[in-house]
OpenMM code with the backbone's topology and positions (N, CA, C; nanometers):
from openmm import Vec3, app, unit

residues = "UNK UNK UNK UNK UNK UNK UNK UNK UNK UNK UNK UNK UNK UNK UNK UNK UNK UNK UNK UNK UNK UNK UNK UNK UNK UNK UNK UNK UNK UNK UNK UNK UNK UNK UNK UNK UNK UNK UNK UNK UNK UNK UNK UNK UNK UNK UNK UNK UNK UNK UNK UNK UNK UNK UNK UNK UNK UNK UNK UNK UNK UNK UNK UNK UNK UNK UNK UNK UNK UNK".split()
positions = [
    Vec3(0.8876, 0.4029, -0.3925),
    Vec3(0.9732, 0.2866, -0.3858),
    Vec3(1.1204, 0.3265, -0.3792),
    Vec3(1.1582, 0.4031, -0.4396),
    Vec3(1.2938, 0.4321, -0.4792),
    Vec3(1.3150, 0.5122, -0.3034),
    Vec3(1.2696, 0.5561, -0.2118),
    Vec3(1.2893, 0.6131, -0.0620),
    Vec3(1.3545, 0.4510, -0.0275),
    Vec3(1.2214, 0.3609, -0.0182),
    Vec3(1.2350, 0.2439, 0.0468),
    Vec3(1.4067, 0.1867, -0.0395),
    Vec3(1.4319, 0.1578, -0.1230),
    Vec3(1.5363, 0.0879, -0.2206),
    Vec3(1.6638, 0.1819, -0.1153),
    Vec3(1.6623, 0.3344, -0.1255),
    Vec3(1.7388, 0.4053, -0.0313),
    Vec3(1.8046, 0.3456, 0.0898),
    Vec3(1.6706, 0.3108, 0.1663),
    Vec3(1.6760, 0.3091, 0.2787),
    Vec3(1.7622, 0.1841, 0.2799),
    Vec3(1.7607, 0.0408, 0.2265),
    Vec3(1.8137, -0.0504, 0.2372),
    Vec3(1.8910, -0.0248, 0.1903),
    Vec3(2.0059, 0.0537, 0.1408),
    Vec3(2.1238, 0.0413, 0.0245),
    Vec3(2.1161, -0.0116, -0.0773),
    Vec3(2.0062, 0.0055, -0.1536),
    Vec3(2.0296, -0.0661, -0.2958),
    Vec3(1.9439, 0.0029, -0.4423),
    Vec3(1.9816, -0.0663, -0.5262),
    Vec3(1.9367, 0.0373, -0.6277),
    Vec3(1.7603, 0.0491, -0.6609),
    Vec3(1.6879, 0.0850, -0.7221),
    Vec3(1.5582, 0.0809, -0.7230),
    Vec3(1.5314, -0.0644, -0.7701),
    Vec3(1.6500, -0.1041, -0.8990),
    Vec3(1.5783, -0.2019, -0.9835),
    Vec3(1.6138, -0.3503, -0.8729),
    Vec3(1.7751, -0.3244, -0.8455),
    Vec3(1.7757, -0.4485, -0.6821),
    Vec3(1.6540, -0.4676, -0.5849),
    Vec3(1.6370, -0.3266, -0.5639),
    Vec3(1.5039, -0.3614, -0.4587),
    Vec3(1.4014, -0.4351, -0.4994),
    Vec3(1.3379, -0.4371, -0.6018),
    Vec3(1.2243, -0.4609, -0.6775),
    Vec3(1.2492, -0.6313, -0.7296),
    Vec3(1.3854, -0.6274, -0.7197),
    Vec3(1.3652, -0.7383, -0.7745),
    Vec3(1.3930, -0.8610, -0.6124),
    Vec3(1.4713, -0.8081, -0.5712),
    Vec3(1.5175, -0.8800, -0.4243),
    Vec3(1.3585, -0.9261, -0.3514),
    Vec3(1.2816, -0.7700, -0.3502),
    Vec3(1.1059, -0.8057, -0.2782),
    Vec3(1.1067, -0.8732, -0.3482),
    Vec3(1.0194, -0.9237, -0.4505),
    Vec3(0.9994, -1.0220, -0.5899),
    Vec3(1.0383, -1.1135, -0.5246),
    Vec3(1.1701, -1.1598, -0.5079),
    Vec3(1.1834, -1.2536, -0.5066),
    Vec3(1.1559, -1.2986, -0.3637),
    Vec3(1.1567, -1.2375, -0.2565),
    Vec3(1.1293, -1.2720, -0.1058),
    Vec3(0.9647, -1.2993, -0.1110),
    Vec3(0.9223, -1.2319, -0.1055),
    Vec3(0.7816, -1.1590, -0.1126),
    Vec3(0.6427, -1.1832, -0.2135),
    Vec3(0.7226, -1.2368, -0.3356),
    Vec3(0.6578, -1.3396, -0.4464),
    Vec3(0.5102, -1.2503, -0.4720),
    Vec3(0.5621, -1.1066, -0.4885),
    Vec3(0.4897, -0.9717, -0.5175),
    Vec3(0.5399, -0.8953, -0.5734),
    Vec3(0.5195, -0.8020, -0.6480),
    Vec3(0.6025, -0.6366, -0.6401),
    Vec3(0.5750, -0.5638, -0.5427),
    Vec3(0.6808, -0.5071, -0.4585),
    Vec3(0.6379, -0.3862, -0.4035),
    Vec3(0.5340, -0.2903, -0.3854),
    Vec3(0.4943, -0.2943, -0.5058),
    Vec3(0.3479, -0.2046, -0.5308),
    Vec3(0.2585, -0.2907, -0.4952),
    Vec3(0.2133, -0.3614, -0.5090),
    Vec3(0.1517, -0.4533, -0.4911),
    Vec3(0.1102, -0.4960, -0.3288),
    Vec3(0.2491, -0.5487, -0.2766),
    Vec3(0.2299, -0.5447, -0.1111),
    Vec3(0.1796, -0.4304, -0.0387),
    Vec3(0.2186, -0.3075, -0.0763),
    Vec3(0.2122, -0.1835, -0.0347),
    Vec3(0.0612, -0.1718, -0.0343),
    Vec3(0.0216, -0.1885, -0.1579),
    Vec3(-0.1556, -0.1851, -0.2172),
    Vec3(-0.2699, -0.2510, -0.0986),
    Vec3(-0.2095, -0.3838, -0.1356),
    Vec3(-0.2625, -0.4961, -0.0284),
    Vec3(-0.2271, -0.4585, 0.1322),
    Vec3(-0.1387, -0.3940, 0.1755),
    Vec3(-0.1149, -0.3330, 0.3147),
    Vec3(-0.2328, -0.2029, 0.3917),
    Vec3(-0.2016, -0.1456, 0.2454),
    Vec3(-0.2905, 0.0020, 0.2422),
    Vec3(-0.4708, -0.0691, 0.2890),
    Vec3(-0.4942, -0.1469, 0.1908),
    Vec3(-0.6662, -0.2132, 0.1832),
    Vec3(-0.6503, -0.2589, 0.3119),
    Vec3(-0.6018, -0.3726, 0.3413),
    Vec3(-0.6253, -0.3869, 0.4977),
    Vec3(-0.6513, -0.3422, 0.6185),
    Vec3(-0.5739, -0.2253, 0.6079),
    Vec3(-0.5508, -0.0912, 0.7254),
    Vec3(-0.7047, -0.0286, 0.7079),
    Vec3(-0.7270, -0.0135, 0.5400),
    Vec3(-0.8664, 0.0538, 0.5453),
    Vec3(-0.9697, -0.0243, 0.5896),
    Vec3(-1.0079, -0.1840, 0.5485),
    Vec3(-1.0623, -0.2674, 0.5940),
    Vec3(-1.0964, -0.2874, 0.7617),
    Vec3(-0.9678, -0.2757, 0.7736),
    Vec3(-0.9837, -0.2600, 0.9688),
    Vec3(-1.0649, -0.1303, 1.0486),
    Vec3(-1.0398, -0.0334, 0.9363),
    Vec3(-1.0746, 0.0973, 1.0329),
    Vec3(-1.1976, 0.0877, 0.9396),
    Vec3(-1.2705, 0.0898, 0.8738),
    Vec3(-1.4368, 0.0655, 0.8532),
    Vec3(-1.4763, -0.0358, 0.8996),
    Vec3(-1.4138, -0.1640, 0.9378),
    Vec3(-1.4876, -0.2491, 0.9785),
    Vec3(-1.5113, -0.2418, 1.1699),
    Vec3(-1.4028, -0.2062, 1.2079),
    Vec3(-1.3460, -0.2644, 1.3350),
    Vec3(-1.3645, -0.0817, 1.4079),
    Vec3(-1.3545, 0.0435, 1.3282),
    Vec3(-1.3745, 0.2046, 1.3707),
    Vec3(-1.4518, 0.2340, 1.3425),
    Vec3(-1.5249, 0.2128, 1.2336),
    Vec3(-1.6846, 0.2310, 1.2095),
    Vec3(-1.6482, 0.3850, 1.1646),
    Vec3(-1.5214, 0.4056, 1.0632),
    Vec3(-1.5022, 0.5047, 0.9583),
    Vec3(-1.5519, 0.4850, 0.8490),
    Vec3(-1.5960, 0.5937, 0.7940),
    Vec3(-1.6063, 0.5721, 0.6661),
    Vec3(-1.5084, 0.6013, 0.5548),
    Vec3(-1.5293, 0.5320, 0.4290),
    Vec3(-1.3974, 0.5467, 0.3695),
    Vec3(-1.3508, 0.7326, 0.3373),
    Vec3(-1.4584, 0.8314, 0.3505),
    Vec3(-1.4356, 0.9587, 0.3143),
    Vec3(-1.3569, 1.0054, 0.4585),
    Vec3(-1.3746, 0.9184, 0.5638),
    Vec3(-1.2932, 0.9767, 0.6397),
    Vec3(-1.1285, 0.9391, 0.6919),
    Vec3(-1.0715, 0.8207, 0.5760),
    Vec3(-0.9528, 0.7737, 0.6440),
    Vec3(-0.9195, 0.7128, 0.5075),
    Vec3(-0.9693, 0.7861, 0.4151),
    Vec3(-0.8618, 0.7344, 0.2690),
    Vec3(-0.7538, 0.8287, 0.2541),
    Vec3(-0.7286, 0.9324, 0.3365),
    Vec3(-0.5973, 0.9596, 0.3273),
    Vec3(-0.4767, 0.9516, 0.4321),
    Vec3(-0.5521, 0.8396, 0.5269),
    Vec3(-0.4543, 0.8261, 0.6607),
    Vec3(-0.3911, 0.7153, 0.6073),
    Vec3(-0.4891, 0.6408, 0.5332),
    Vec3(-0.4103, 0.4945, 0.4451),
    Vec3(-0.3694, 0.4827, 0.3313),
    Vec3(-0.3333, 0.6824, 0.3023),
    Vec3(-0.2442, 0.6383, 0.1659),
    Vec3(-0.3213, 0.6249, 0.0105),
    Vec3(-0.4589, 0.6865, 0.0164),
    Vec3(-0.5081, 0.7114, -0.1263),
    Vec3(-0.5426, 0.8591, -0.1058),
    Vec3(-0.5024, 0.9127, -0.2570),
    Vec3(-0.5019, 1.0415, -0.2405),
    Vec3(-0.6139, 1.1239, -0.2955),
    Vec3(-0.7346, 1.0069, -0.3249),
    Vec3(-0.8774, 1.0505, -0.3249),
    Vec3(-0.9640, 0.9534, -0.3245),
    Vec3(-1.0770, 0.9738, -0.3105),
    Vec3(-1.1879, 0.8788, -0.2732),
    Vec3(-1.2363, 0.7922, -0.3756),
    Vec3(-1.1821, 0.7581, -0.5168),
    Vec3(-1.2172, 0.7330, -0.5852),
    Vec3(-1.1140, 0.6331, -0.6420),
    Vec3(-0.9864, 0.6514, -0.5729),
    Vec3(-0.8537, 0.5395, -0.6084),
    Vec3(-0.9266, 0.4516, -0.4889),
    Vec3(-0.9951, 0.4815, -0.3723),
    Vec3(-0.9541, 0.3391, -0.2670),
    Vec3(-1.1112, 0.2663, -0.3113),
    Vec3(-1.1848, 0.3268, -0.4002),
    Vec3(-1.3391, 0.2445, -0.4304),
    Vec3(-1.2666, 0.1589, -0.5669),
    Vec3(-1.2175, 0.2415, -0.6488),
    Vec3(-1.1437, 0.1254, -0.7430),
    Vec3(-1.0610, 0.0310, -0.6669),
    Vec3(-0.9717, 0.0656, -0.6110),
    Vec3(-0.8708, -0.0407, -0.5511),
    Vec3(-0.9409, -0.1890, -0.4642),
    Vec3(-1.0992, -0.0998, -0.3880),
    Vec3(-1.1630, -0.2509, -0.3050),
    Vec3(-1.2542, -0.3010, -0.4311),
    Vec3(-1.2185, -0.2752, -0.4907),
    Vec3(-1.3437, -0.3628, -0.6037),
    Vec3(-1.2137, -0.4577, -0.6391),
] * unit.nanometer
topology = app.Topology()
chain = topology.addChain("A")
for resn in residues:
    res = topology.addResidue(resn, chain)
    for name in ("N", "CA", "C"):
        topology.addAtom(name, app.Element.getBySymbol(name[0]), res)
């Protein structure tokens, strides 16, 4: 988060709170929900399995993206 807060000019805790308030999420949160989708699409729509594209979407083992779709 604090790259992204960068990137816009602002401080970590501005950023967080500015999304919040646009976005009616945290950051983490959207990011989370962005990540599942992307995976959702490519098992549903690529006919991947999750051992083969949980780290193109951002989980850094096979066992954060089975917790995360439950």
């Amino acid at each position: 988060m604090s790259s992204f807060a960068k990137l816009v000019g602002r401080s970590l805790s501005t950023f967080k709170r500015d999304f919040t308030r646009l976005f009616e999420t945290t950051p983490e949160k959207w990011l989370q929900q962005k990540r599942l989708e992307q995976a959702h699409y490519l098992v549903a729509r690529k006919n991947l399995r999750p051992s083969e594209m949980h780290l193109e979407v951002g989980f850094e083992n096979l066992s954060l993206i089975s917790f995360a779709f439950r």
